[in-house]
Every structure is written in C-alpha cells, then in structure tokens.
C-alpha positions in Angstrom: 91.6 90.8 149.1 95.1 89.3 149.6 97.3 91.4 147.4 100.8 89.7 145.7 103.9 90.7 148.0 105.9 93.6 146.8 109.0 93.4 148.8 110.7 91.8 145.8 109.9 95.2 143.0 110.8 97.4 146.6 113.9 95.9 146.1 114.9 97.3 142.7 113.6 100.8 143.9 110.1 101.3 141.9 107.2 99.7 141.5 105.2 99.1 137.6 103.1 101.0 137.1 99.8 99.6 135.2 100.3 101.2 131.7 103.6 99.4 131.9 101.2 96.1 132.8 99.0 96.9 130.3 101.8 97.4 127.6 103.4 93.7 128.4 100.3 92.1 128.5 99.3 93.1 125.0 102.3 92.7 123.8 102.3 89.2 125.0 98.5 88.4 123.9 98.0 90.7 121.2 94.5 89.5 120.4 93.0 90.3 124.4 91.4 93.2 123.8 92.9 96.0 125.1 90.0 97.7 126.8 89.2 94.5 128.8 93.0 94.3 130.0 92.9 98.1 131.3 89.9 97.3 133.0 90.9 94.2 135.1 94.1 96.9 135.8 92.3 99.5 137.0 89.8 97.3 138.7 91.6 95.2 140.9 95.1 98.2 141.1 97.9 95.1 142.1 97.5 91.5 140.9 96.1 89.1 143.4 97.7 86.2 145.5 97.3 83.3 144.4 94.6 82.5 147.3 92.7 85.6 146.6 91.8 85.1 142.3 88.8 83.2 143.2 87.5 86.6 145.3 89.0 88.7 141.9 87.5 86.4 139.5 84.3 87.3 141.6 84.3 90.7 141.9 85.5 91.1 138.0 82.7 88.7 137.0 80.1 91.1 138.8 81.5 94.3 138.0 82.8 93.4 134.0 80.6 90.8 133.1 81.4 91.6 129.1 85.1 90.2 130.1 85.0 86.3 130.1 86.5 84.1 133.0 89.2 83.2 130.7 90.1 86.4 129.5 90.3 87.6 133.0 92.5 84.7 134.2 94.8 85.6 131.2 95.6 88.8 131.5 95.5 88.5 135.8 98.4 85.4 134.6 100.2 87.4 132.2 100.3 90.6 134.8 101.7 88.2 137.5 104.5 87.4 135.3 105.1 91.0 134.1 105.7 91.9 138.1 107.9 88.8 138.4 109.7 89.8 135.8 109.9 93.5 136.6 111.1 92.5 140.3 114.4 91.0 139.0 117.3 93.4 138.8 118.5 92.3 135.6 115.0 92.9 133.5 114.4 96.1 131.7 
C-alpha cells in the first residue's frame, strides 16, 4: 500500500502520532464513534495516498466490516487533513 509522503511533517522535526489523529478527528466529527476511528488508526498505521484508499477501503472492509465505507472514508479524510495540517510550521 502506497503510504502519504512524509517529507513535509520531517520537515518540522516530528511526526503525529495516532492518539494525536485520533484526538483531531473526534474533535472534528464528534459523533464517529470513537472505537471505529482508533481502529482505522491502528489498522492501516499512516494514512494512504490518494491512489492507494481503494486497497484501504478493501482491506478495512474485510478486516472491520462493523465500520461502514463512509465512516471509514471520513475519518481516513479527516486524518489526511490532520497530517496536512500538522506538517505546516505554523500549526500547533
């Protein structure tokens, strides 16, 4: 699986860690539940590239199939912009 580039969080010195991801994506959607967010986390460990959710939409579907497709592409869009965000030198 094609993982999201990390060159731009190398440049501010540390990567997020997931309970960081998991703390901005619930306080963004408040109403995912929070059990279903951890496990797309721990599952999957980086957000995908864009060219590789259809293989983490797979995998997620066959190994968390209580989490729906649109929960999962929520929290896997809300954890993209939480490393975006987190990349810029300016955002604490």
């Amino acid at each position: 699986m094609c993982i999201r580039d990390r060159r731009t969080i190398a440049r501010v010195g540390e990567e997020p860690d997931l309970a960081e991801a998991a703390a901005y994506i619930q306080g963004e959607r408040p109403k995912l539940d929070e059990g279903h967010v951890w496990s797309v986390l721990m599952e999957l460990g980086d957000p995908p590239g864009a060219e590789a959710e259809g293989l983490a939409l797979d995998l997620l579907g066959s190994t968390h199939p209580e989490i729906s497709t649109k929960d999962v592409k929520l929290i896997l869009r809300e954890w993209t912009a939480y490393v975006d965000l987190a990349g810029q030198a300016d955002w604490e």
